[in-house]
MARBA-259270 format. One line per 10 residues: number of its first residue (from 1); their letters; for each residue x, y, z of C-alpha. Coordinates in steps of 0.05 Angstrom, whole numbers, padded with zeros to 5 digits. Layout:
! residues N
NUM> A> X:Y:Z | ...
***
This chain:
! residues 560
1> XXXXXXXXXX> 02473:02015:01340 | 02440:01984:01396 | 02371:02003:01424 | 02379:02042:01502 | 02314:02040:01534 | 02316:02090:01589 | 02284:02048:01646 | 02225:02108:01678 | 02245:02147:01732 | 02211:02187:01790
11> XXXXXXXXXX> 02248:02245:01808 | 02240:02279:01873 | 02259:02358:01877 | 02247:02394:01931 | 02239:02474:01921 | 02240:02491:01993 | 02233:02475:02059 | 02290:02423:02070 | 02351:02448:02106 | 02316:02507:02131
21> XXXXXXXXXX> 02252:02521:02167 | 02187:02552:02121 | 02181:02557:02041 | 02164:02482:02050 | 02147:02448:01975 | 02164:02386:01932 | 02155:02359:01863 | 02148:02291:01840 | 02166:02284:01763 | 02156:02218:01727
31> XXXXXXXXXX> 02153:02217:01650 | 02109:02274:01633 | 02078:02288:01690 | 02096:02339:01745 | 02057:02334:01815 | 02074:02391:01880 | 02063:02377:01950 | 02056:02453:01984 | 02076:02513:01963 | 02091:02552:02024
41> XXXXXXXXXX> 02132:02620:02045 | 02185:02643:02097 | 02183:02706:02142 | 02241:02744:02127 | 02293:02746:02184 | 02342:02810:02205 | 02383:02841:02157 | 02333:02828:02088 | 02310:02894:02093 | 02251:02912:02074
51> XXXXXXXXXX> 02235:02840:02048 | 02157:02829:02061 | 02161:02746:02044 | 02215:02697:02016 | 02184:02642:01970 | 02210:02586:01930 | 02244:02591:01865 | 02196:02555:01813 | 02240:02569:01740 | 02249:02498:01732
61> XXXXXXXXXX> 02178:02482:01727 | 02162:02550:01692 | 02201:02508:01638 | 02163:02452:01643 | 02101:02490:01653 | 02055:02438:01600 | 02070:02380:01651 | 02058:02412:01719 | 01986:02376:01732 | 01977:02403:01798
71> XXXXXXXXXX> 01988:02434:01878 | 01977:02386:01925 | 01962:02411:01997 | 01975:02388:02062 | 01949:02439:02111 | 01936:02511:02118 | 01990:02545:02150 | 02026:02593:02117 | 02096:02556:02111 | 02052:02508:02072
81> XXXXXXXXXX> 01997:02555:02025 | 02035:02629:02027 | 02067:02625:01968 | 02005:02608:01927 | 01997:02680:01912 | 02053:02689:01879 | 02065:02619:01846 | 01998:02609:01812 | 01999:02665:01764 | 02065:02633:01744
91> XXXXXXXXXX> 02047:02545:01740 | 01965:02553:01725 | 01951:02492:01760 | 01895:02470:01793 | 01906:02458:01876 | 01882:02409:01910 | 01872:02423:01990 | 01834:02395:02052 | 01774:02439:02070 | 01804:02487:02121
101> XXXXXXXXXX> 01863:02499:02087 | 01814:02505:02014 | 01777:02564:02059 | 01845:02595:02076 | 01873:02590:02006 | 01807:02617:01976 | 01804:02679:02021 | 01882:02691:02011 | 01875:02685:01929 | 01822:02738:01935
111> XXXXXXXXXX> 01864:02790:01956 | 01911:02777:01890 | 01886:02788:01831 | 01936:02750:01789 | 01912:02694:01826 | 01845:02695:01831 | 01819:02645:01776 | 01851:02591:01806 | 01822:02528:01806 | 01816:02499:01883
121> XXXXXXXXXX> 01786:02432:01892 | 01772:02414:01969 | 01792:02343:01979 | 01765:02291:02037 | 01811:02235:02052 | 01815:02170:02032 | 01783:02193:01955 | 01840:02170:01899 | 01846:02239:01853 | 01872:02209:01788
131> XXXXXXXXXX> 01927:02263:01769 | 01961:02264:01699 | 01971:02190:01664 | 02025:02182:01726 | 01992:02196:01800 | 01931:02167:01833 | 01932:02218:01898 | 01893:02201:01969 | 01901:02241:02030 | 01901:02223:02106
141> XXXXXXXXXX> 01884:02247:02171 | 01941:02272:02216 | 01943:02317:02277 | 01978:02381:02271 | 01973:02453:02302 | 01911:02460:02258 | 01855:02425:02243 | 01848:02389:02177 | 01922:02373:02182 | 01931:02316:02127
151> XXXXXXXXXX> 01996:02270:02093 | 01982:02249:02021 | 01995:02178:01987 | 02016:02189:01914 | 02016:02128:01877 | 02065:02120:01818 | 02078:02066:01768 | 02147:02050:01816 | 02102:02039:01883 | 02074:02085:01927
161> XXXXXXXXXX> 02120:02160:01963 | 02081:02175:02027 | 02088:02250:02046 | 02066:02269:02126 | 02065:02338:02119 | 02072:02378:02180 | 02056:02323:02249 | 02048:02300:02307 | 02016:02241:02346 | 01956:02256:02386
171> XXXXXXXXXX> 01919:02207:02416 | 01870:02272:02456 | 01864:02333:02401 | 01816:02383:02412 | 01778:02368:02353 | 01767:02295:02373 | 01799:02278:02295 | 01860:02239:02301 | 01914:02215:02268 | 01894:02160:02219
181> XXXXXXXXXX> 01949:02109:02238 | 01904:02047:02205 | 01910:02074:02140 | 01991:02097:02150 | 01993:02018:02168 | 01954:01986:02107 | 01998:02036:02062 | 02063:02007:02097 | 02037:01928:02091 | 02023:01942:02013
191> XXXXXXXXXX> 02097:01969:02011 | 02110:02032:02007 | 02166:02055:01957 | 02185:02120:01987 | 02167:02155:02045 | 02183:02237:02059 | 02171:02254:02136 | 02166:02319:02181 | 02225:02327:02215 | 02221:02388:02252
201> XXXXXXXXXX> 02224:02349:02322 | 02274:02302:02304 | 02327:02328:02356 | 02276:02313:02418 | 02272:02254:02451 | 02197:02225:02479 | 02131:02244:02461 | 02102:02315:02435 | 02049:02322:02492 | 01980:02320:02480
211> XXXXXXXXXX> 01929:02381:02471 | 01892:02368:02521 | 01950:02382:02573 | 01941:02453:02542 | 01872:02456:02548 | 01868:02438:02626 | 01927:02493:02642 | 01887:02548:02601 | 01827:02530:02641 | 01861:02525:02708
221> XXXXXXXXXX> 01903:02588:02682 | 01834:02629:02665 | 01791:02608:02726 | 01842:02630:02774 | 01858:02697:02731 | 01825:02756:02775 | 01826:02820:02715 | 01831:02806:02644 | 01866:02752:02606 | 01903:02761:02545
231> XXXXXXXXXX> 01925:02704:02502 | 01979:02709:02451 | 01983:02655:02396 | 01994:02638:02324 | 01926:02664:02281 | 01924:02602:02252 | 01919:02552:02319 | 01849:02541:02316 | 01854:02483:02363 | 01877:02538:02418
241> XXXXXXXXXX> 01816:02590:02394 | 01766:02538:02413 | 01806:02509:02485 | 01808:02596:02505 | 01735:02590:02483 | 01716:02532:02518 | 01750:02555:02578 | 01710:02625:02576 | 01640:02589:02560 | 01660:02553:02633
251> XXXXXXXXXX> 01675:02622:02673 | 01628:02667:02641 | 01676:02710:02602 | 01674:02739:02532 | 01717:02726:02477 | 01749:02781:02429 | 01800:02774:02380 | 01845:02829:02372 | 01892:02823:02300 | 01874:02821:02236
261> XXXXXXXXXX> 01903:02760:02212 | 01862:02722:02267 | 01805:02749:02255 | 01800:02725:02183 | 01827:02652:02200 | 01772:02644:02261 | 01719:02676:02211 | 01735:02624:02153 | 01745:02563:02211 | 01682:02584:02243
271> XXXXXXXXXX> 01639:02577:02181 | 01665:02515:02157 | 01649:02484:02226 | 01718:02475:02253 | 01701:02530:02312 | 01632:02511:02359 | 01635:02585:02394 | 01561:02589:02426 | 01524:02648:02404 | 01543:02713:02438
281> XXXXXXXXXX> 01608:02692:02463 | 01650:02734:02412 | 01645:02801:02429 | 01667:02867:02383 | 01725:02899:02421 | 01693:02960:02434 | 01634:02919:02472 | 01685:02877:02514 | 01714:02955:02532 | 01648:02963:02580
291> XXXXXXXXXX> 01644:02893:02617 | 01687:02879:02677 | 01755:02851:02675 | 01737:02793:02706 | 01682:02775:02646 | 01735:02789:02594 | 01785:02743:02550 | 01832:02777:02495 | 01857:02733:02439 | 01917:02769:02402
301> XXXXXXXXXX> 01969:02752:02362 | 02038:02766:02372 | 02073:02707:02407 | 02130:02701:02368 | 02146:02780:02393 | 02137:02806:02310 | 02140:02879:02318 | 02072:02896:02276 | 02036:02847:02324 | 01978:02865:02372
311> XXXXXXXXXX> 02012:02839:02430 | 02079:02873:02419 | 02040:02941:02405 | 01999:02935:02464 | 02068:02917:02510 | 02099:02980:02481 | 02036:03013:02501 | 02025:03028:02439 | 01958:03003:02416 | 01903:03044:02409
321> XXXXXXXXXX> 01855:03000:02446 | 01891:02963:02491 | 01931:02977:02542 | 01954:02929:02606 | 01917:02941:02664 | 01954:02919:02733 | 01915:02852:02746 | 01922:02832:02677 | 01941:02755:02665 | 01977:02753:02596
331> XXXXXXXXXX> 01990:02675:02571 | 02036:02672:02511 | 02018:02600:02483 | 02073:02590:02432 | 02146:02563:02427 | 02199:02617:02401 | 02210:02598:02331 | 02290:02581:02336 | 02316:02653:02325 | 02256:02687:02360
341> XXXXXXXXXX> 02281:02679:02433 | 02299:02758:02440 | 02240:02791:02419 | 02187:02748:02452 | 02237:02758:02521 | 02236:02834:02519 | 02164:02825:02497 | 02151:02785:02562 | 02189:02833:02602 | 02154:02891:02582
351> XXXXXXXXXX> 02091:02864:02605 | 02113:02846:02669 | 02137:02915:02688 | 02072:02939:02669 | 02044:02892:02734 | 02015:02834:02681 | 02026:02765:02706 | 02054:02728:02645 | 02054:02653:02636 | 02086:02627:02580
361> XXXXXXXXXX> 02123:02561:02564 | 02179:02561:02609 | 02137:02569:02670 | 02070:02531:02656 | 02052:02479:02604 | 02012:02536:02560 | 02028:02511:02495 | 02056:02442:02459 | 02084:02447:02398 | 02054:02420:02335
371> XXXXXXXXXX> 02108:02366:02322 | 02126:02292:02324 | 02187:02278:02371 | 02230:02217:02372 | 02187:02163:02396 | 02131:02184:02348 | 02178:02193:02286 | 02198:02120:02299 | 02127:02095:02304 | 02109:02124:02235
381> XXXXXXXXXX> 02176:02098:02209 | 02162:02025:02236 | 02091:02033:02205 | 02102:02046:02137 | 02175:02011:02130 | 02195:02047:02065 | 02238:02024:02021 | 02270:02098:02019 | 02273:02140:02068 | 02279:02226:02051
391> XXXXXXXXXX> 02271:02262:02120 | 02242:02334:02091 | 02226:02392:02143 | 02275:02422:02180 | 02349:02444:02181 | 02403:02406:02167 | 02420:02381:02232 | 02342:02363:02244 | 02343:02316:02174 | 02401:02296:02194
401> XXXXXXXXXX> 02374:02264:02266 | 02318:02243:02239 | 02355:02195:02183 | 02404:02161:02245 | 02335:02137:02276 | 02315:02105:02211 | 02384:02081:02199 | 02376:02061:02282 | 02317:02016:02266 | 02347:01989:02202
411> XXXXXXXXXX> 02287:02007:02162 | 02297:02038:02093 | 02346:01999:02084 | 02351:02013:02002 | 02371:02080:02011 | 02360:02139:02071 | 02374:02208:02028 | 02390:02276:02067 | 02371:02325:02008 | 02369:02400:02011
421> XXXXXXXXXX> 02329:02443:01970 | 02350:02434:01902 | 02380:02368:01899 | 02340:02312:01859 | 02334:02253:01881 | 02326:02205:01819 | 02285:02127:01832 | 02285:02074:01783 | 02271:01995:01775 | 02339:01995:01789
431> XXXXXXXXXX> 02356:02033:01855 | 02353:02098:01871 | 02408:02161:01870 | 02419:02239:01876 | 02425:02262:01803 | 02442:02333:01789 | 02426:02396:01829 | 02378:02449:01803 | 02384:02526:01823 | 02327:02535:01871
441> XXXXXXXXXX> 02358:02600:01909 | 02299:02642:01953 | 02263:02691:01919 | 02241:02751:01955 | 02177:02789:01961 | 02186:02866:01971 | 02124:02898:01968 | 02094:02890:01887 | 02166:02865:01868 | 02197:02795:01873
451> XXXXXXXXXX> 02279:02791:01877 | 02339:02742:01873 | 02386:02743:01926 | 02430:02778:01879 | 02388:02840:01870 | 02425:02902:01865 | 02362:02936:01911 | 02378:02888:01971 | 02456:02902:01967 | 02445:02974:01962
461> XXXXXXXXXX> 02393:02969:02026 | 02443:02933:02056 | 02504:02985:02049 | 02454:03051:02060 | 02441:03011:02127 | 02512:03020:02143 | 02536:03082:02124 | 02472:03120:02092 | 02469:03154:02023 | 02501:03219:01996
471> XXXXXXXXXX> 02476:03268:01957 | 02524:03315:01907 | 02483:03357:01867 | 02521:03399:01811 | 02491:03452:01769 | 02520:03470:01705 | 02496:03526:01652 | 02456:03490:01596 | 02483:03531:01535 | 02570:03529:01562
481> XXXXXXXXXX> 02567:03470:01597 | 02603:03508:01647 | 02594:03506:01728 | 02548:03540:01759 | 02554:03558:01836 | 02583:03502:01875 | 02570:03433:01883 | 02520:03419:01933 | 02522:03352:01980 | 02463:03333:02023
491> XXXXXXXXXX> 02464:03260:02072 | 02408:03212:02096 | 02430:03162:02153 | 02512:03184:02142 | 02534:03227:02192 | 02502:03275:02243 | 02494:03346:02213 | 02537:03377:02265 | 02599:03334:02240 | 02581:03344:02160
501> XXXXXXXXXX> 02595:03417:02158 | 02665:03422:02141 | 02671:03358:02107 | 02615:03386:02051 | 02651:03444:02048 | 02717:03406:02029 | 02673:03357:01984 | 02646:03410:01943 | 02710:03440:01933 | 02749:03380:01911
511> XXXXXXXXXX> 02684:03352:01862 | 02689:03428:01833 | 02765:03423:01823 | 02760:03354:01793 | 02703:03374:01748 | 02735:03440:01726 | 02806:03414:01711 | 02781:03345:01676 | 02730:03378:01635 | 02719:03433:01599
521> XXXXXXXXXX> 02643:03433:01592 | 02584:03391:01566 | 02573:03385:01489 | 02533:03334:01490 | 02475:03320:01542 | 02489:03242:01541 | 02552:03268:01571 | 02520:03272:01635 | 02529:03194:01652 | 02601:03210:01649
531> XXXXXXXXXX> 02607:03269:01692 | 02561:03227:01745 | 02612:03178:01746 | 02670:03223:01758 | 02627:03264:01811 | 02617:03192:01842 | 02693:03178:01843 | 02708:03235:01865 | 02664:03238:01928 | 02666:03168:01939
541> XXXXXXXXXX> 02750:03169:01947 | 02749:03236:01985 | 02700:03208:02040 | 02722:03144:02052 | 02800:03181:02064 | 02760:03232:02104 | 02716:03193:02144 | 02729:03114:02126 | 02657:03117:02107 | 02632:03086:02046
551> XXXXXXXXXX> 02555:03113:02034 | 02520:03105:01973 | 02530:03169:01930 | 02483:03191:01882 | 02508:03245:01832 | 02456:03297:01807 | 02469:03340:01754 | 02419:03401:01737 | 02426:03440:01678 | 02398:03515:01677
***
């Protein structure tokens, strides 16, 4: 026979993230080598009840757990690092992370103890990380919603995949560290074989505004404020910590941060320099109680109206150590996340008719979002001229706009792929082509517990938040087998009590008649599965005739 020599291939999978907003993460397999970029979560959104987290689905690289060489990370928000927790104790690979996000990760692992002999190297751009026989790995600066925002260069034996990560273009950031277009530029004359870019953006024309557009509103927003000033944001926008700062520092105000999650971020950012707070401006909340209103800044989270925030408890008046005073200016310096619009509205409105002012993005220039639009998406597309083009980040309709401006500036002209999570995308000497799809379905985090979407738990929370759950408990004598008393029935979330009186009545009646006539008493115990069932039937049929309800029923049987 003749000799096939399967020419190498790269594959590219991505586990999240693309064709949906959050759980963003990617691999990059070539021979026996298996590289990630991010390994991030998504909040849960109504109707996954109970559901703390959702995070990838990792079982094909469980499989190939001896060739998975390592996490690469991008930045340190949450959509990016969250899962990390959960998906370490499972891949035992070492992660590889600039500094703030390497603080972040640390602190989060710490909490897990699965996770916490994890090996996390901080990287610095522009040092090659040799990774498995396959990847020689180098990071770059970009600007983002937090600092130490990078992309990553992973060199492969078929050319060069440049990854952005989360971006945007800013020329004025508040941490002076921008985005490091030389070296996008040198990567792009070299030739760059594939490149994988942020696409959040991609529907909106122009330019992503600056920071420092923010920065001059919060100050002209905080010297005219005549009480307090509260300032809802993400925990982890660091850049708008030290702008609120800056801004009090200037009007002789004192900074506290109300929420635990910000707390720990500014702690970690402060003592790996990325905060300059002078000494004494952060104040302890119970300190900040005794100065004036007119010395005093709040910093909460909140501004995406999540009902366990600080800011949504406080315009419920029902935080414990805030409440709005009349004179209050409240600035909510955050987008709605698409989805969002409803809570942060009534959240917004509930201020106001407590006499706060409110200024949030609609009405003043509070907040710009951390993402490239059109004209900057271009630019980085022009730069680095890829020979493939995978837009990653986003929904559907957002990869989708972003690959018409690529295929609008004719670049990537080999091959512009649309993937969603799941599909692979296979590159070879000889051209490049989606291959099979793997099963990469969310996987969700309920307390200690992870599920697939077809767990029985989340159906049955999903049908007891319709119609409730019934109870029939049936007592029968131990020795005969025979009935004892009558059935019992007892509801949770089904009807109101007033209305369930007869309708027990009747239920117990007909469970007793069916139980009597089919059966003529237990002989064995393991018959008890059996009469369950029947006591299950039985209810089941006579309430939904009754009431066109279907609860969950749950048949008890006690034996005296």
């Amino acid at each position: 026979g003749t000799n096939i020599t399967l020419t190498p291939q790269l594959r590219v999978i991505p586990f999240g993230g693309l064709g949906e907003i959050g759980k963003n993460m990617m691999a990059l397999e070539y021979e026996d080598d298996i590289v990630i970029v991010d390994c991030g979560v998504q909040f849960p959104e109504d109707g996954m009840f109970g559901v703390d987290l959702i995070i990838p689905d990792v079982s094909y690289l469980v499989d190939r757990i001896e060739n998975v060489r390592a996490i690469l990370v991008t930045h340190g928000h949450e959509d990016h690092i969250g899962a990390l927790p959960f998906i370490l104790p499972q891949l035992r690979c070492p992660v590889y992370a600039p500094r703030l996000a390497h603080g972040l990760i640390t602190a989060k692992l710490k909490e897990r103890r699965a996770a916490r002999d994890s090996v996390i190297t901080p990287i610095d751009p522009g040092v090659v990380h040799q990774i498995g026989k396959s990847f020689g790995v180098s990071w770059f600066r970009v600007c983002h919603s937090i600092p130490d925002a990078m992309g990553i260069a992973i060199g492969t034996p078929l050319g060069t995949v440049i990854h952005t990560g989360d971006f945007k273009i800013d020329h004025t950031p508040v941490d002076g560290r921008i985005f490091d277009l030389p070296s996008l530029a040198h990567f792009g004359d070299d030739g760059v074989l594939l490149l994988c870019s942020d696409s959040t953006y991609a529907e909106v024309p122009g330019y992503t505004s600056s920071e420092r557009v923010v920065g001059e509103s919060l100050d002209r927003a905080i010297g005219d404020a005549t009480g307090r000033v509260l300032v809802a944001t993400f925990a982890s926008l660091v850049s708008r910590v030290q702008q609120v700062v800056d801004a009090a520092v200037k009007y002789g105000r004192h900074v506290s941060i109300v929420g635990r999650s910000m707390v720990d971020t500014v702690k970690v950012a402060q003592e790996l320099g990325y905060l300059d707070i002078p000494p004494g401006v952060l104040r302890p909340l119970a300190e900040i109680r005794r100065l004036a209103p007119d010395k005093v800044v709040l910093m909460t989270t909140g501004s995406q109206g999540e009902p366990t925030s600080a800011l949504v408890r406080i315009a419920k008046q029902e935080h414990r150590d805030v409440s709005i005073e009349s004179g209050d200016t409240v600035i909510i310096s955050a987008t709605p996340i698409p989805g969002n619009e409803l809570p942060v509205s009534r959240t917004i409105d509930d201020l106001l008719r407590q006499g706060a002012k409110v200024l949030y993005d609609r009405i003043a220039t509070v907040h710009v979002h951390g993402h490239a639009s059109q004209e900057e998406l271009k630019l980085v597309l022009r730069l680095v001229r890829p020979k493939y083009f995978v837009p990653v980040h986003g929904e559907f309709r957002y990869l989708t706009a972003h690959a018409q401006l690529a295929w609008d500036l004719d670049v990537a002209e080999h091959g512009i792929f649309v993937m969603e999570d799941g599909d692979v995308l296979e590159i070879s000497k000889d051209g490049a082509r989606l291959g099979e799809h793997i099963s990469t379905g969310p996987i969700f985090v309920d307390g200690q517990a992870t599920r697939d979407i077809q767990s029985p738990v989340l159906r049955d929370r999903r049908s007891l938040s319709k119609d409730g759950v019934v109870v029939v408990v049936v007592t029968v004598d131990k020795s005969s087998g025979k009935l004892v008393g009558e059935p019992a029935a007892m509801a949770s979330g089904f009807l109101d009590d007033t209305e369930t009186g007869n309708l027990f009545g009747e239920l117990s009646v007909a469970v007793a008649q069916e139980l009597t006539s089919n059966w003529n008493g237990i002989k064995k115990i393991d018959e008890n599965s059996v009469i369950k069932g029947k006591i299950r039937e039985t209810a089941r049929s006579f309430i939904a005739k009754s009431v066109r309800r279907s609860p969950i029923i749950i048949a008890v049987v006690l034996e005296v």
